[in-house]
N, C-alpha and C positions, 0 to 999 in steps of 0.2 A: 522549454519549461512545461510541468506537467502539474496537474489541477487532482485532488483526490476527492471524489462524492463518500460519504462515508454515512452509515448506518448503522446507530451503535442506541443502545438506550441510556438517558440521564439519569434515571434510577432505578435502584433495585435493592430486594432483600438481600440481606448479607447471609454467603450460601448459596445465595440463586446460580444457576448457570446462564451465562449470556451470548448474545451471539452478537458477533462483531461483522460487518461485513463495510469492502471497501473496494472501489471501483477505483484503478488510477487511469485516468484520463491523460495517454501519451502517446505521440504521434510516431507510435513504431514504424521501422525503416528495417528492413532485411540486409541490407544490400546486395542483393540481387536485380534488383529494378535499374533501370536506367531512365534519366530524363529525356527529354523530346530530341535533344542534339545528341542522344547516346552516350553521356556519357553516365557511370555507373554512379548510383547517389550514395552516400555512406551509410553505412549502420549506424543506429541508433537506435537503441532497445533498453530499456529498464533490465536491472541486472541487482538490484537487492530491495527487499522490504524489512518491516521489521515493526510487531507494535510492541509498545509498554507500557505495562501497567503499575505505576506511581514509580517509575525507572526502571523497573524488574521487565526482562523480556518474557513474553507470553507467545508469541508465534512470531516464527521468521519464515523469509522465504526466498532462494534464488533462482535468475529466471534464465533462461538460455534462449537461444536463436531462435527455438520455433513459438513462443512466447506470442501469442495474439495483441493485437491491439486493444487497448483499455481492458486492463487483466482485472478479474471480478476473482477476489478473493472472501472464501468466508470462512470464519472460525471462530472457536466457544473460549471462554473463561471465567471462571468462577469470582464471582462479587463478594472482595472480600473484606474493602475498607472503601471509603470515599475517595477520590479520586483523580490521577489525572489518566487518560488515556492518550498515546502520543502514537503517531503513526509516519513513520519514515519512509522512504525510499529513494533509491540509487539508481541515477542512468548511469550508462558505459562508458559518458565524459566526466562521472567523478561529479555532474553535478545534483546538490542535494534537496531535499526538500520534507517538507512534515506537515502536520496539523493534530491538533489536540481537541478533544470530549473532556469534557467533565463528569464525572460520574458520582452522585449521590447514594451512597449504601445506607439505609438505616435495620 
């Protein structure tokens, strides 16, 4: 299971440009590594993102092998109504996960 720290703003002018940033906290796994009896631990790596703004997708993103641990994404979009802000993401077992902002435009 993986955790996301998110930093985004609850309000803003309508027009403003914003910036979204989001850290997903996931216990990335190469498989390359081997545990203490040798044998090879499985991959486990995030492999989609995606955020939305009041449904509508604003930035996606996919992640491959060399993918670091707890991937810090950041990116802008434009405030253009009030709000929700929802932020997704996919590991490579298909299991899923989100969290949502609120965002006030006046």
């Amino acid at each position: 299971m993986s955790t996301i720290r998110i930093a985004a703003p609850t309000i803003a002018n309508k027009g403003e440009v914003i910036e979204l940033k989001a850290m997903i906290q996931h216990e990335m796994e190469t498989g390359y590594r081997r545990d203490r009896f040798g044998k090879e631990i499985t991959r486990d790596i995030l492999k989609y993102f995606e955020c939305f703004y009041n449904g509508e997708s604003v930035f996606k993103a996919e992640f491959f092998a060399a993918i670091a641990a707890n991937p810090f994404l950041s990116f802008f979009t434009t405030a253009t109504e009030s709000g929700t802000l929802e932020f997704r993401w996919i590991d490579q077992n298909g299991v899923a996960s989100s969290q949502s902002v609120e965002l006030e435009v006046s």
